[in-house]
PAZAPA-4460 file (N, C-alpha, C; in steps of 0.05 Angstrom, whole numbers, plus 32768, in hexadecimal, padded with zeros to 4 digits):
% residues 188
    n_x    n_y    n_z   ca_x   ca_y   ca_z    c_x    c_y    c_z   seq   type   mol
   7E5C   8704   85CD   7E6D   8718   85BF   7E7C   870B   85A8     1      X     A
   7E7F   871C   8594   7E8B   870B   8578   7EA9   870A   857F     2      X     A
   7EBC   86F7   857B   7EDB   86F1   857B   7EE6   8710   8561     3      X     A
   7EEF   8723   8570   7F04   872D   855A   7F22   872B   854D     4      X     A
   7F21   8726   8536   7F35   871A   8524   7F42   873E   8512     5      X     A
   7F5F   8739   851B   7F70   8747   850A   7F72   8743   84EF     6      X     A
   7F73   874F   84D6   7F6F   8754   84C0   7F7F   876A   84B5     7      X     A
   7F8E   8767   8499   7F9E   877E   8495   7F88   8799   848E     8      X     A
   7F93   87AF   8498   7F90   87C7   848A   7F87   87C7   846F     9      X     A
   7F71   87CA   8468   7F6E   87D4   844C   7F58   87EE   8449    10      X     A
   7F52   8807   8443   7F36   8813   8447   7F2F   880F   845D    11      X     A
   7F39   8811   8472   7F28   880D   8489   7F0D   881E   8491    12      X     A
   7F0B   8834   8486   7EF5   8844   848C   7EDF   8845   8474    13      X     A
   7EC9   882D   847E   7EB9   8833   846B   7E99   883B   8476    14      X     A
   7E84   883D   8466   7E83   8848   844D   7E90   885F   8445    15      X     A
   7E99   885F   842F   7EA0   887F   8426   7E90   8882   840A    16      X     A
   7E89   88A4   8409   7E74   88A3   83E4   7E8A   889D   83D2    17      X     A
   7E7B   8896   83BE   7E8A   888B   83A3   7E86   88A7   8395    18      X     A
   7E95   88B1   8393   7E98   88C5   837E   7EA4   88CE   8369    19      X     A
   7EA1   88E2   835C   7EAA   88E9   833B   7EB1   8909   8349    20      X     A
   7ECC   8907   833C   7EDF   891E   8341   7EE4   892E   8321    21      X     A
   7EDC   8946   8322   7EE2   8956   830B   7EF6   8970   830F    22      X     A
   7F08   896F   82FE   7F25   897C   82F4   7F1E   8988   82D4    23      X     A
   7F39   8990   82D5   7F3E   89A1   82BB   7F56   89A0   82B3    24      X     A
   7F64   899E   829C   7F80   89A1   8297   7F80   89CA   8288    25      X     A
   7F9F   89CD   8287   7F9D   89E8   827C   7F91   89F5   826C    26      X     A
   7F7F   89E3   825D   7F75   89E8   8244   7F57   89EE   8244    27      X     A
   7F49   89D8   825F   7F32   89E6   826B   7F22   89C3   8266    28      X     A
   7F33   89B7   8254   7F24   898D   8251   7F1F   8991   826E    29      X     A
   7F07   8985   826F   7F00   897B   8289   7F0C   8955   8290    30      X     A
   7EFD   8946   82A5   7F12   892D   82A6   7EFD   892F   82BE    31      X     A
   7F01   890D   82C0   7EF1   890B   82DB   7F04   88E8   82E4    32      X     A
   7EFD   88E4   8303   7F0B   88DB   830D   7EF2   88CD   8328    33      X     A
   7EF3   88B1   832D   7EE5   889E   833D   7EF7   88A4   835B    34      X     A
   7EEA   88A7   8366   7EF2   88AA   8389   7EE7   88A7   839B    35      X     A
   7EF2   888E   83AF   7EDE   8883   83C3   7EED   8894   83E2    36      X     A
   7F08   88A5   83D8   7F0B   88B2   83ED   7F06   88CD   83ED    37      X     A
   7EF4   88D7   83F6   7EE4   88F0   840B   7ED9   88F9   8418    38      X     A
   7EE3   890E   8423   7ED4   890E   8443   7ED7   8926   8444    39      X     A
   7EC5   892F   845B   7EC3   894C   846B   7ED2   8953   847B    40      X     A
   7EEB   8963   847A   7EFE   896A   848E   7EFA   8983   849E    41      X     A
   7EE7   8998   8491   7EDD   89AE   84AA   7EB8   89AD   8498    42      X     A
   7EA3   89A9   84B0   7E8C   89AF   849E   7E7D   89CB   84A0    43      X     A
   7E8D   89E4   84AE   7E7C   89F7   84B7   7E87   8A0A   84AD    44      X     A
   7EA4   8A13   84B4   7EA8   8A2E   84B2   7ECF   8A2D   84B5    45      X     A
   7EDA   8A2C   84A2   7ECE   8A27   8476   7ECA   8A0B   8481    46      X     A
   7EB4   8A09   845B   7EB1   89E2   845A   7EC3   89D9   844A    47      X     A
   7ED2   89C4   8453   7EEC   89BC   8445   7EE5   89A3   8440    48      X     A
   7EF2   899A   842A   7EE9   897D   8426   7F05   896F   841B    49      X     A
   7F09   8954   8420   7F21   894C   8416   7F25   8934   8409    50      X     A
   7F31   8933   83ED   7F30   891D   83E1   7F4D   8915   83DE    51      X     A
   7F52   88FD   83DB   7F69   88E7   83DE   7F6D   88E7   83C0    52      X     A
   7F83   88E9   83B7   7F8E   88DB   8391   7FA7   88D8   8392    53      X     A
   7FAB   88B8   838C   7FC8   88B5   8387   7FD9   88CE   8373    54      X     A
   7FEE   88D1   837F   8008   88D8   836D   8001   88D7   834D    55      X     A
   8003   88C1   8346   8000   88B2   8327   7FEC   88B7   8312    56      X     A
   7FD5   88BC   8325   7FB6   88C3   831C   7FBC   88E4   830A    57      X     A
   7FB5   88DD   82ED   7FA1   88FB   82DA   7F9F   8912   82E1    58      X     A
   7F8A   8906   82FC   7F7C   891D   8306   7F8B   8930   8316    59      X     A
   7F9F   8920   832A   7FB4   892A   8344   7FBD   893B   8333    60      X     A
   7FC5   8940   8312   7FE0   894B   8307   7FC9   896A   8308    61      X     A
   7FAE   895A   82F8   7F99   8975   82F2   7F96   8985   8307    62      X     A
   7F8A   8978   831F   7F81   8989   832F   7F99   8996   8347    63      X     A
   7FAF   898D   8347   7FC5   89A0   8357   7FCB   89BC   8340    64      X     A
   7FCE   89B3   8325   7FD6   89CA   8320   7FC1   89DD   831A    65      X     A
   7FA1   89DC   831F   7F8F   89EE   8317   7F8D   89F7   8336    66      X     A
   7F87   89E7   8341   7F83   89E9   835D   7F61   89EE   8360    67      X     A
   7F57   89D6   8355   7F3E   89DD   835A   7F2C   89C1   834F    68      X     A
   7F17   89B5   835D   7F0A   899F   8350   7EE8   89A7   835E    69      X     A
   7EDB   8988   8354   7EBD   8991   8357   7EB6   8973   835C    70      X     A
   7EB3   8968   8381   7EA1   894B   8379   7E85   8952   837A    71      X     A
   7E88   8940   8364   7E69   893B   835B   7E63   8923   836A    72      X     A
   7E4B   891D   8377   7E45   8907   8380   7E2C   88FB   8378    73      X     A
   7E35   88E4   8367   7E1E   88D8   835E   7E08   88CB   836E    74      X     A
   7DF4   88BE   8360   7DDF   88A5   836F   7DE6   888E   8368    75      X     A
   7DE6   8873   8375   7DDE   8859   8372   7DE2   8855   8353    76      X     A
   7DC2   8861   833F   7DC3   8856   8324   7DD7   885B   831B    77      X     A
   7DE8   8864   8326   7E02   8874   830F   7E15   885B   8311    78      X     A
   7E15   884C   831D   7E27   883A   831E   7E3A   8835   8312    79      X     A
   7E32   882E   82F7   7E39   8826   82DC   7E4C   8846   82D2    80      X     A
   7E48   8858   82D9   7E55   8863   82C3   7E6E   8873   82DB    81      X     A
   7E64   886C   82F9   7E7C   886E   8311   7E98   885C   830A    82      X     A
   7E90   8848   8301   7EA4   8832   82FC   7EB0   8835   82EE    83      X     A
   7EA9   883E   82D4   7EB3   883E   82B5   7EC4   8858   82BA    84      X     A
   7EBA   886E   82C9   7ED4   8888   82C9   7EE8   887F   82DB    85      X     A
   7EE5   8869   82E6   7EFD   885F   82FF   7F0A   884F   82F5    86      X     A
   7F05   8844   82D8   7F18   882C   82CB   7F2C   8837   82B2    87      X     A
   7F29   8850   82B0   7F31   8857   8293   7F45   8875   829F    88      X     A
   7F53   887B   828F   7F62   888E   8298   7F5D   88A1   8284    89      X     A
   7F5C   88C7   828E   7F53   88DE   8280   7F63   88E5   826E    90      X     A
   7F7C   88DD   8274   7F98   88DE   825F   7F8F   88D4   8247    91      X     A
   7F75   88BF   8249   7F7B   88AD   8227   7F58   88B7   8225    92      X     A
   7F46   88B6   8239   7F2C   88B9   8233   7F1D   88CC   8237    93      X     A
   7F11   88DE   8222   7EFE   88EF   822B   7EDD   88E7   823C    94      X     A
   7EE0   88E9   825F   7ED0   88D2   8267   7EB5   88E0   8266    95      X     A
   7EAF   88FB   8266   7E96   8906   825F   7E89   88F5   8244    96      X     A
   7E98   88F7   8230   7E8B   88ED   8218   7E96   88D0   8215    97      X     A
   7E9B   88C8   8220   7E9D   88A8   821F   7E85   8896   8234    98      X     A
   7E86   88A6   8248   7E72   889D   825C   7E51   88AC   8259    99      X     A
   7E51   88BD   8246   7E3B   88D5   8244   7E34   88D9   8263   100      X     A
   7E46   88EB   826B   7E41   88FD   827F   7E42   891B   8278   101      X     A
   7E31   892B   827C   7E2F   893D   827A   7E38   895E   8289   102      X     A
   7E4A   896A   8278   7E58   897B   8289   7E4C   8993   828F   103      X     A
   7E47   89A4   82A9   7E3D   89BF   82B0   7E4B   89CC   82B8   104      X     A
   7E4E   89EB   82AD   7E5D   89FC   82BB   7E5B   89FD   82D8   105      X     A
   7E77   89FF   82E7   7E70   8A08   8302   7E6B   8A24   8303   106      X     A
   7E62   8A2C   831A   7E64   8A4B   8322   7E7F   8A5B   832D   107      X     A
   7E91   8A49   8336   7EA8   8A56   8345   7EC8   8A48   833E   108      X     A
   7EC0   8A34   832F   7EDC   8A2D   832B   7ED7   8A1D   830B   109      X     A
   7EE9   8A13   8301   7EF3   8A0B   82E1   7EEE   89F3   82E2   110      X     A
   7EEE   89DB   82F6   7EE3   89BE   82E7   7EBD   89C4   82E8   111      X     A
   7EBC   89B2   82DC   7E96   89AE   82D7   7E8E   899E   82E8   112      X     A
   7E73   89A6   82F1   7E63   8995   82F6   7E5A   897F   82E9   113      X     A
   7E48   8967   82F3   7E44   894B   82E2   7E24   8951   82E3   114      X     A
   7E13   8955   82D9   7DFF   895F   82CF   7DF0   8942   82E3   115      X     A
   7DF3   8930   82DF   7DE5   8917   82DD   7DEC   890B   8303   116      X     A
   7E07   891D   830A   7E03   891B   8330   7DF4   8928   833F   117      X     A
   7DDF   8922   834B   7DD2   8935   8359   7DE0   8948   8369   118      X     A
   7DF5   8943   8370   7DFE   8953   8382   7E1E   895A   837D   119      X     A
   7E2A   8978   837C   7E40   8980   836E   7E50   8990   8384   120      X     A
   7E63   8990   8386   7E75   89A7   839D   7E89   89B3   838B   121      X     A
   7E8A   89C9   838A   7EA4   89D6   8380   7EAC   89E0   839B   122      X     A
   7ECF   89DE   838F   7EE2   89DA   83A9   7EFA   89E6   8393   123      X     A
   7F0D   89EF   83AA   7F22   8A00   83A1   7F3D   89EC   83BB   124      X     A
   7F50   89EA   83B1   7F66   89DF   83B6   7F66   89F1   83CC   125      X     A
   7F6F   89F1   83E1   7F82   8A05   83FD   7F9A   89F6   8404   126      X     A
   7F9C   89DA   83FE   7FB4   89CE   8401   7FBC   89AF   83FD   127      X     A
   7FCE   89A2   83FA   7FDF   8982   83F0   7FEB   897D   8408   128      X     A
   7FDE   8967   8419   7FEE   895D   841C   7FF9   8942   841C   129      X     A
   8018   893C   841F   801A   891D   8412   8017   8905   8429   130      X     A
   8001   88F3   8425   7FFF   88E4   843B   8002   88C3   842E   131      X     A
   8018   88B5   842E   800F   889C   8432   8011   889D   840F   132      X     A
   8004   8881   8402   8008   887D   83E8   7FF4   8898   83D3   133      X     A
   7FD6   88A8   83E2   7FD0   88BE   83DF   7FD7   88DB   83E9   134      X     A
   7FD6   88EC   83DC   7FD4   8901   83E1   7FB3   890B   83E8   135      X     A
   7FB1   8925   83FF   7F94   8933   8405   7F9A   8947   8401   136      X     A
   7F80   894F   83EA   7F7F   8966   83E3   7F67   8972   83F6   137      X     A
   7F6B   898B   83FC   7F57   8992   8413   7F4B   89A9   83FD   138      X     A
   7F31   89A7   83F1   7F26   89BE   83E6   7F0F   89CB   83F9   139      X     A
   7F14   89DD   83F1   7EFE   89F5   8404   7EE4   89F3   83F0   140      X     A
   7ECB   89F2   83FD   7EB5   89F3   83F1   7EA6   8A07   83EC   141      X     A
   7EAF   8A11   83CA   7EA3   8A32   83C4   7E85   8A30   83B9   142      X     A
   7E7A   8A1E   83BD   7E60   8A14   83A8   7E5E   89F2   83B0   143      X     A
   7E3D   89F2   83B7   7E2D   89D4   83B9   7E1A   89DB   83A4   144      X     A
   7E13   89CB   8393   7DFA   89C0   8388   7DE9   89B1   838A   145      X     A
   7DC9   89B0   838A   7DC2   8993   838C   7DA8   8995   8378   146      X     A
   7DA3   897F   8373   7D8B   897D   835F   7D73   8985   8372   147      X     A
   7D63   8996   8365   7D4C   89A7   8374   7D30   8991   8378   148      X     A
   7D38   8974   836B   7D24   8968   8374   7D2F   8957   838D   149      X     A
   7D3B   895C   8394   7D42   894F   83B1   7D3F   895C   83C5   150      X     A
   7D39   8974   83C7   7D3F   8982   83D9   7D1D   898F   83E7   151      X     A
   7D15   8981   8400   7CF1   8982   83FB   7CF2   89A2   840A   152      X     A
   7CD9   89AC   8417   7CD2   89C2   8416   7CE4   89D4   842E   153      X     A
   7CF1   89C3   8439   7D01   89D2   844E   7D1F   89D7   843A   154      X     A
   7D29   89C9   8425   7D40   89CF   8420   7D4E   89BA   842B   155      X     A
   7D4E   89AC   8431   7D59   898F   843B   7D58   897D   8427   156      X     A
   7D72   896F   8422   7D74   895A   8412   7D67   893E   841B   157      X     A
   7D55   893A   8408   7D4A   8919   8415   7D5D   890B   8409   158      X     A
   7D6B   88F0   8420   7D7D   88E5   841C   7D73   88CB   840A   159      X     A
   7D56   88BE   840C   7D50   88AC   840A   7D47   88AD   83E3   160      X     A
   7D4D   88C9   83DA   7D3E   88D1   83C3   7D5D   88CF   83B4   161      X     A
   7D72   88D8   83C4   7D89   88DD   83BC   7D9A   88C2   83B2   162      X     A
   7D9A   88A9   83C3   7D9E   888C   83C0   7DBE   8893   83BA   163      X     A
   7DCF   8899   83C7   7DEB   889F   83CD   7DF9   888D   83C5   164      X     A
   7E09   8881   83B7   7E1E   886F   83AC   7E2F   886E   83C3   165      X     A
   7E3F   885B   83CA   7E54   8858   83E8   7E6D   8847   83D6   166      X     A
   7E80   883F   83DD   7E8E   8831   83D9   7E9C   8825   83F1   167      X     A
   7E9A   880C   83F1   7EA1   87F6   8407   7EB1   87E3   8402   168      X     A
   7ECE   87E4   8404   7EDE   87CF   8403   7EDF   87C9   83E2   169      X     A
   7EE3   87D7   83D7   7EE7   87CF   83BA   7EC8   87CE   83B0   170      X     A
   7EB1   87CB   83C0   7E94   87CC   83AD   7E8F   87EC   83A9   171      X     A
   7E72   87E7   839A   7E5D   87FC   839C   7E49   87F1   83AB   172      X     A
   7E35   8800   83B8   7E2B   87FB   83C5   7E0E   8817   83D1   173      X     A
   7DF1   8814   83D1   7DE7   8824   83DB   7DE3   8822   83F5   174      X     A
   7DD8   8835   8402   7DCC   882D   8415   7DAE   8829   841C   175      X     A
   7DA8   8824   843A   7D8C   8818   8439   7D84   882E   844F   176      X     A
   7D77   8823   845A   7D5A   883F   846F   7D6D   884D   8485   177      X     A
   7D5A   886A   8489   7D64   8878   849A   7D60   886E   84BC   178      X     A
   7D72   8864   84C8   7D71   8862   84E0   7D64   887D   84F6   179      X     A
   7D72   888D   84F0   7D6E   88A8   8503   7D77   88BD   84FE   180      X     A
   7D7B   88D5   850A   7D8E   88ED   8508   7D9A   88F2   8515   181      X     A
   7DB5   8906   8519   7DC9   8909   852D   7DB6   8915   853F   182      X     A
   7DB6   8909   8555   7DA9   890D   8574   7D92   8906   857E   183      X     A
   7D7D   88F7   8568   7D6E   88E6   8572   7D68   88DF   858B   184      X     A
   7D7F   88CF   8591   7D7E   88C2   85AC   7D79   88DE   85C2   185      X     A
   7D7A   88F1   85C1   7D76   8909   85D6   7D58   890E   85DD   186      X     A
   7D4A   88FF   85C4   7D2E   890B   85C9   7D19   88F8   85CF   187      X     A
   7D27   88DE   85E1   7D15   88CB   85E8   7D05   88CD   8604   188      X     A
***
């Protein structure tokens, strides 16, 4: 058995996706924002999803007062241009045209889609709350997208086509082969 050693707190829960968060200020500028915190807080019935942003962050000011954002979740190759919207702030940079990312209307709410993520959620604010050095915004999921070449003849997303970006302890990071599916083990 391996000796376990105490270690401070930092991210303790990983992997989480690396994602690009899209907002709007009053005027309708879009803005996008790098986030390694999100997660699924109800997945059935509503789907709620919830993302973490400091206080201080662009986006926190954009998206409380619209009450509404869109993660886009990139692939792996995107690496490069995941990083670059996570180093620069929306206040000084227009990161669509600095990073050439490309913006798409959503269907249900005012930030855009990222043309170049395969996969997009529009989400509507239901509520803030303040936890810790972040705030969670819990958006309700009015709209999924996904690129139609991922998705094989059942409507299922192939994960292995998709190559998911993670973020781990301060990296990027993909992942590697499918082990199994939830319940596997039931059908041995």
């Amino acid at each position: 058995m391996p000796r376990k050693v105490s270690i401070p707190p930092k991210r303790p829960v990983y992997p989480s996706p690396a994602v690009l968060i899209t907002s709007v200020d009053a005027q309708g500028k879009p803005n996008i924002i790098t986030l390694g915190e999100v997660f699924n807080l109800s997945i059935v019935q509503p789907v709620i999803v919830g993302i973490a942003i400091a206080k201080p962050r662009y986006s926190y000011e954009l998206i409380r007062e619209s009450g509404e954002f869109v993660v886009n979740i990139p692939h792996a190759g995107m690496v490069q241009k995941v990083d670059q919207c996570g180093c620069v702030s929306g206040r000084d940079v227009d990161k669509f045209a600095a990073f050439e990312l490309t913006a798409l209307p959503a269907e249900h709410v005012k930030p855009p889609l990222i043309a170049e993520c395969p996969i997009n959620i529009e989400c509507r604010v239901l509520g803030i709350e303040e936890i810790g050095d972040h705030d969670l915004f819990k958006g309700e999921v009015v709209a999924q997208h996904v690129d139609e070449s991922l998705l094989d003849t059942h409507g299922r997303i192939q994960i292995a086509d998709l190559n998911p970006l993670n973020f781990i302890l301060g990296e990027y990071w993909s992942i590697g082969q499918r082990l199994g599916h939830h319940g596997y083990t039931r059908h041995r």
